[in-house]
ROFI-628951 format. One record per residue (C-alpha): residue number from 1; residue in one letter; z, y, x. Coordinates in Angstrom, 2 decimals, always signed. Example, Ala and Ser with C-alpha at 12.3 -4.5 7.8 and 13.67 -1.06 7.14 Angstrom:
<site drenvo="1" tikol="A" up="+7.80" north="-4.50" east="+12.30"/>
<site drenvo="2" tikol="S" up="+7.14" north="-1.06" east="+13.67"/>
END
This chain:
<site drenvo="1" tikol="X" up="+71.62" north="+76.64" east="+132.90"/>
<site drenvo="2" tikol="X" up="+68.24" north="+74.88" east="+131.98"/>
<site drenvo="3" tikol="X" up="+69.96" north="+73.31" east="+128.90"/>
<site drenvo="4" tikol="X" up="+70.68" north="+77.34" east="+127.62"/>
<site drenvo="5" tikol="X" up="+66.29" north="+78.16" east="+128.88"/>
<site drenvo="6" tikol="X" up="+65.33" north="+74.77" east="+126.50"/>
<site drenvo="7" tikol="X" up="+66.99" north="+76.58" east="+123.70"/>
<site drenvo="8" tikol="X" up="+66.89" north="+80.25" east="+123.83"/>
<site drenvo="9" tikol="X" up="+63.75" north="+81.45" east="+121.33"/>
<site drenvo="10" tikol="X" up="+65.33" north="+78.85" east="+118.80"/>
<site drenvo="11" tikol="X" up="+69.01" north="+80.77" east="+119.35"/>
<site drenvo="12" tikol="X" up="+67.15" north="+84.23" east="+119.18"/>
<site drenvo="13" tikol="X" up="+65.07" north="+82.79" east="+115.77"/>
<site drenvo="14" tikol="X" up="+68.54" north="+81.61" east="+114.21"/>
<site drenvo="15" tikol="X" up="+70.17" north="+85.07" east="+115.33"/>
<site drenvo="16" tikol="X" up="+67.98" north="+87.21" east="+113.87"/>
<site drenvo="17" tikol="X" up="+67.81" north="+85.30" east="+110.76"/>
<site drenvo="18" tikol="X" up="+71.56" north="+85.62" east="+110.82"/>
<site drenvo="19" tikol="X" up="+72.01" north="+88.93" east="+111.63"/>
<site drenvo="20" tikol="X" up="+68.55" north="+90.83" east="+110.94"/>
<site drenvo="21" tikol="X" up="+68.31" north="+92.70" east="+114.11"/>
<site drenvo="22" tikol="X" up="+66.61" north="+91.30" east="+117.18"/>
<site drenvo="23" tikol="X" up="+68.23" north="+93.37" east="+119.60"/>
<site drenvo="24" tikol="X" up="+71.62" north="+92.59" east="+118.39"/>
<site drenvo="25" tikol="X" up="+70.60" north="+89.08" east="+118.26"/>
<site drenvo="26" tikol="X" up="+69.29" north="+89.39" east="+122.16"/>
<site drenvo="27" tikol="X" up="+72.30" north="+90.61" east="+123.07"/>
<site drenvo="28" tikol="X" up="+74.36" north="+87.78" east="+120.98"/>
<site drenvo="29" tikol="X" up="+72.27" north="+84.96" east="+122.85"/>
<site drenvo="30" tikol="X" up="+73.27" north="+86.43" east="+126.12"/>
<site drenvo="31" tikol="X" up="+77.36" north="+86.16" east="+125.42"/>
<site drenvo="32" tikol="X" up="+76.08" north="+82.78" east="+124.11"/>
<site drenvo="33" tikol="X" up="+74.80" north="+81.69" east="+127.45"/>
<site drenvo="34" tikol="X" up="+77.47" north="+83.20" east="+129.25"/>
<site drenvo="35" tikol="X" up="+80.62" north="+81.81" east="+127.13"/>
<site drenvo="36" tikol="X" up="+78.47" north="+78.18" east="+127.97"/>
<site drenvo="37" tikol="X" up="+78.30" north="+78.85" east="+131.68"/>
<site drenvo="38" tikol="X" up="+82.12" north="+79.58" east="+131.46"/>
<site drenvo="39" tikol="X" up="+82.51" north="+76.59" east="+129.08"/>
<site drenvo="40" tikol="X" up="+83.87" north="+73.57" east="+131.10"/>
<site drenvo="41" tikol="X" up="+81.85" north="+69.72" east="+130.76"/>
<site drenvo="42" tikol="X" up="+78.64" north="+71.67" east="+129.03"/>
<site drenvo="43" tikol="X" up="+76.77" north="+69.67" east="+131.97"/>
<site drenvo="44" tikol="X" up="+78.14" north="+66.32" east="+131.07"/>
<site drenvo="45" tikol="X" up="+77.22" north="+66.92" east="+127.00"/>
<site drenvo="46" tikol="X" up="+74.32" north="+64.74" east="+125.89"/>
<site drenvo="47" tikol="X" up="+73.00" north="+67.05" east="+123.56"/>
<site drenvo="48" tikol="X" up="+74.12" north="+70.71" east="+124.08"/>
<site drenvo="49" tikol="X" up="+72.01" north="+72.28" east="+121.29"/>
<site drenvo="50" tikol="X" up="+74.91" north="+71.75" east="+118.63"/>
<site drenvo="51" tikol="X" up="+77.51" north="+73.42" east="+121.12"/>
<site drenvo="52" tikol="X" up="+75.53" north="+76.25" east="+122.12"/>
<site drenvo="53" tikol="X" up="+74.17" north="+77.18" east="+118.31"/>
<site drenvo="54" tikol="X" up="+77.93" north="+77.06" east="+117.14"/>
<site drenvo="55" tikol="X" up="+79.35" north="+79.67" east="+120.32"/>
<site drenvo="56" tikol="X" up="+76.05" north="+81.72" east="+118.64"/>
<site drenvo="57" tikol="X" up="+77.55" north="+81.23" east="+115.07"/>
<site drenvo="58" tikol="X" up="+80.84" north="+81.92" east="+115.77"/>
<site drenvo="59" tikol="X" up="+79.62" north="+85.46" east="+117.99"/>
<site drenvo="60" tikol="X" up="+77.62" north="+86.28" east="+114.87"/>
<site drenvo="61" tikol="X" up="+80.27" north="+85.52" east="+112.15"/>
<site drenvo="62" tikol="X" up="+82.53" north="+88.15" east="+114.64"/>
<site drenvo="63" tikol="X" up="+79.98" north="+90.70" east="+114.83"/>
<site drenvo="64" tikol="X" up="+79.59" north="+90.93" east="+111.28"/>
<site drenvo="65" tikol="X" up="+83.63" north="+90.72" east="+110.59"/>
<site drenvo="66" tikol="X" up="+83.98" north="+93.78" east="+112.95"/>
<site drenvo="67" tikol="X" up="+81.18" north="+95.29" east="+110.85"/>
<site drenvo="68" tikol="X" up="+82.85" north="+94.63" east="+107.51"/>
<site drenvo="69" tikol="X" up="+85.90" north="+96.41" east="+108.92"/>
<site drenvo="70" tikol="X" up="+84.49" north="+99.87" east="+108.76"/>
<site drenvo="71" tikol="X" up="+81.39" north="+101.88" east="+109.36"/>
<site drenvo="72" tikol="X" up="+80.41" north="+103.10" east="+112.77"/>
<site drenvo="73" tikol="X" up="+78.35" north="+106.02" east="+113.16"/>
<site drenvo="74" tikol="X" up="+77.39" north="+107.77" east="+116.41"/>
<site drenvo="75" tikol="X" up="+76.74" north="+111.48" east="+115.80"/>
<site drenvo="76" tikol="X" up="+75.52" north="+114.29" east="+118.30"/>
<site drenvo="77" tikol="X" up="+77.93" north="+117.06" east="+118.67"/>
<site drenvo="78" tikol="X" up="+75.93" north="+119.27" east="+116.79"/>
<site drenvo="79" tikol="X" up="+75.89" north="+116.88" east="+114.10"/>
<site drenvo="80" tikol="X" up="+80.21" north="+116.83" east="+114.06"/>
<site drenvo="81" tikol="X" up="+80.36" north="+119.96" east="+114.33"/>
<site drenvo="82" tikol="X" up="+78.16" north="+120.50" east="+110.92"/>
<site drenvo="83" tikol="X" up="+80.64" north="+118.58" east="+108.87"/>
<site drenvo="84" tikol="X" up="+82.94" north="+120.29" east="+107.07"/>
<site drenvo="85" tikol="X" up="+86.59" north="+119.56" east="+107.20"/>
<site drenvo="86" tikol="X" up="+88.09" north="+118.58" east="+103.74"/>
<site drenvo="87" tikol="X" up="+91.52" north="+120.35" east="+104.29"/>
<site drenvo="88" tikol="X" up="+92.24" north="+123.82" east="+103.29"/>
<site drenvo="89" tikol="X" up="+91.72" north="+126.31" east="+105.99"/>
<site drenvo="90" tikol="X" up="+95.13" north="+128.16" east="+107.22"/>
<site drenvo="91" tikol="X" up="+94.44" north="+131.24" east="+104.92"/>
<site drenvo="92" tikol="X" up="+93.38" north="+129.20" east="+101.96"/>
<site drenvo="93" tikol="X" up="+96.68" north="+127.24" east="+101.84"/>
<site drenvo="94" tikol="X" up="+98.64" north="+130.45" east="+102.22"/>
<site drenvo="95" tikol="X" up="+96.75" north="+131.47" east="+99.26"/>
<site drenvo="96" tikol="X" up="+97.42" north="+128.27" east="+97.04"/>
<site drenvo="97" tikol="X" up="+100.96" north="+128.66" east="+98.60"/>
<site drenvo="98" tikol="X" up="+100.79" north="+131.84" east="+97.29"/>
<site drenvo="99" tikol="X" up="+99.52" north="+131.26" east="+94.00"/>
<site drenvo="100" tikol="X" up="+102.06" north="+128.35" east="+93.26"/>
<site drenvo="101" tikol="X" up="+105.12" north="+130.41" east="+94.02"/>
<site drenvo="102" tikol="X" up="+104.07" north="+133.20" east="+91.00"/>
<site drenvo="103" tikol="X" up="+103.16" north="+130.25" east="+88.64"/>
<site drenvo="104" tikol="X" up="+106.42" north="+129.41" east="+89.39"/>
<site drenvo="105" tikol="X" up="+107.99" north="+132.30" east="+88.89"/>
<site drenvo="106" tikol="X" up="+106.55" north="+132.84" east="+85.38"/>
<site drenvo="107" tikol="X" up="+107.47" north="+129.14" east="+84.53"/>
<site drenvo="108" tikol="X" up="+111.43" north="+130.04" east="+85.62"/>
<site drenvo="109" tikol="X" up="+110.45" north="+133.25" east="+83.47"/>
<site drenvo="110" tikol="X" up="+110.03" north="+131.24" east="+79.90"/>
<site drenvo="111" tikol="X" up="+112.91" north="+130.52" east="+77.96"/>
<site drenvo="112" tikol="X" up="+114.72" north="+127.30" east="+78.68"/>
<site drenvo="113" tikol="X" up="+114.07" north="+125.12" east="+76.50"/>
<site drenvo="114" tikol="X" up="+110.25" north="+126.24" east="+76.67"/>
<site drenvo="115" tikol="X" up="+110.30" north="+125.95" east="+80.09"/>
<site drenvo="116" tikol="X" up="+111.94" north="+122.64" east="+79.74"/>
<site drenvo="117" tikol="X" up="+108.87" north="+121.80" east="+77.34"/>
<site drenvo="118" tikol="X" up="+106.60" north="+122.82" east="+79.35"/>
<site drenvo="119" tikol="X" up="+107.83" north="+120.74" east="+82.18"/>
<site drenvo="120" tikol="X" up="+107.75" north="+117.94" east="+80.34"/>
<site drenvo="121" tikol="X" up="+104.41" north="+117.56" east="+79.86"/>
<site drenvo="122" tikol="X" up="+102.70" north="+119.49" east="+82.18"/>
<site drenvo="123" tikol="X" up="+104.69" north="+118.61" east="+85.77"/>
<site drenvo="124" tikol="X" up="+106.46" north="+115.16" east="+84.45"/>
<site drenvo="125" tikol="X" up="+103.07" north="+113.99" east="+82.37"/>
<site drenvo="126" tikol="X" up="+104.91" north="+113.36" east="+78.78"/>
<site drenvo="127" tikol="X" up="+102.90" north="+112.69" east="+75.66"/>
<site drenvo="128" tikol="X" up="+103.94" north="+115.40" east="+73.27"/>
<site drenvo="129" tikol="X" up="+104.97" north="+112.61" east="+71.11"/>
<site drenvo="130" tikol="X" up="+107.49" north="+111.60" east="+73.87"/>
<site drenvo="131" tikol="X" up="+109.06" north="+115.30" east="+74.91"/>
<site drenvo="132" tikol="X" up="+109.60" north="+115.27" east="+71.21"/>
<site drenvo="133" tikol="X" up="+111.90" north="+112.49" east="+70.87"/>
<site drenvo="134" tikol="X" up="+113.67" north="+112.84" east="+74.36"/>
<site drenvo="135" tikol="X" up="+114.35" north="+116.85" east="+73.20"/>
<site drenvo="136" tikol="X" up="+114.70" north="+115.82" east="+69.04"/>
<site drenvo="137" tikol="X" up="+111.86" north="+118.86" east="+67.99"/>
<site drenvo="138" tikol="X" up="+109.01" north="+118.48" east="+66.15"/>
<site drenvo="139" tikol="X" up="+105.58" north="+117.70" east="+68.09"/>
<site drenvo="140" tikol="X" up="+104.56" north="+121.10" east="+66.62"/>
<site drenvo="141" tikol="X" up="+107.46" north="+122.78" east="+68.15"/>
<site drenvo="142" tikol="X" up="+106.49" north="+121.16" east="+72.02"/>
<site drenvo="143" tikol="X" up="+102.76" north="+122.39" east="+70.78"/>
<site drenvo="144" tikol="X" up="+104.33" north="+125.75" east="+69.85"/>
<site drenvo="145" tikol="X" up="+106.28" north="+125.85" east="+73.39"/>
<site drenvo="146" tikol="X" up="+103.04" north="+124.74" east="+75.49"/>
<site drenvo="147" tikol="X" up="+100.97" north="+127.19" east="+74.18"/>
<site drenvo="148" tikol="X" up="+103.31" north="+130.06" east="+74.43"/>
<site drenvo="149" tikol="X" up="+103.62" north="+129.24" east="+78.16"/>
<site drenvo="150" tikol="X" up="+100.18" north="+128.39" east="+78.70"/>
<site drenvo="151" tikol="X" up="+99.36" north="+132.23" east="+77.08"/>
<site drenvo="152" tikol="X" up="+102.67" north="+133.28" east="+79.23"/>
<site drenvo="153" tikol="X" up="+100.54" north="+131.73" east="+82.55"/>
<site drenvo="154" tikol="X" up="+97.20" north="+133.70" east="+81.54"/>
<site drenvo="155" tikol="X" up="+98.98" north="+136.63" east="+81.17"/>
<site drenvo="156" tikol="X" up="+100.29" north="+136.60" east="+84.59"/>
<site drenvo="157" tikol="X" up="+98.19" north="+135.21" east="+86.58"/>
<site drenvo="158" tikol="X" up="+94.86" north="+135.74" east="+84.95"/>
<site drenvo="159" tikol="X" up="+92.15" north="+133.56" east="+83.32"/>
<site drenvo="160" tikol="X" up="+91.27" north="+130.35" east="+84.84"/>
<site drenvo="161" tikol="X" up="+87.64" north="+130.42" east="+86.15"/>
<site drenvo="162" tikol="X" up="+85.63" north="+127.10" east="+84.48"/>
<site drenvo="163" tikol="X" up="+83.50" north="+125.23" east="+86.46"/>
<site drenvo="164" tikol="X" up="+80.31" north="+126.27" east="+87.50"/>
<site drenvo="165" tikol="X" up="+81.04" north="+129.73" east="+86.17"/>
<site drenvo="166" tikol="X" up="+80.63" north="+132.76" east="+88.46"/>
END
């Protein structure tokens, strides 16, 4: 396709302007020339420069959509293998399992209506000012239950470790 030869190094120049990567745009001018060849009446066009610098437009606009979906990384083995998974392993989530159940078991411990409380704001995310209209107590009193079950959870469970603490 002489008409493809008489325009190639301005395609690559308008591809790697485009796209910032001459092999990509190499590769881009090739589907060009081959999506012309396939292209029926190219031969009878006057001027085919138009035609062929829009397939090369409309390859590059792709490329770069299929980029914009997501990143694509290729990684040696070694390299996957290093990564560490972000889900618990089997014996840590038997341990938070674990751990749940007796927080549980003091919160069914606490009296009702500071468990209820408790609830409340801690598990249902209530303002204090909120448990204590839905309930009809004093913010003090939900203060009053809180902190009796939060000393009720230290008690049984132990303290809470802080960040960065050892």
């Amino acid at each position: 396709m002489s008409s493809f030869a008489q325009h190639r190094e301005a395609l690559l120049r308008f591809l790697v302007r485009k796209l910032g990567n001459a092999a990509l745009a190499e590769d881009l001018a090739q589907e060009t020339w081959l999506r012309a060849a396939n292209a029926d009446g190219l031969a009878v066009l006057d001027n085919p420069r138009p035609y062929l610098f829009r397939i090369a437009a409309n390859l590059a606009l792709d490329h770069q959509r299929h980029v914009g979906y997501g990143i694509e990384v290729e990684a040696t083995e070694e390299v996957v293998t290093a990564v560490a998974d972000p889900r618990p392993s089997p014996e840590e989530a038997t341990l938070q399992r674990a751990e749940f159940c007796r927080l549980m078991e003091v919160v069914n411990s606490l009296s009702p209506r500071c468990r209820e409380v408790f609830i409340l704001c801690r598990f249902e995310g209530m303002t204090q000012a909120e448990v204590a209209g839905k309930l009809g107590i004093s913010r003090a009193t939900v203060v009053t239950h809180v902190v009796h079950a939060l000393a009720a959870i230290e008690r049984a469970m132990g303290p809470t470790h802080r960040r960065g603490e050892a």
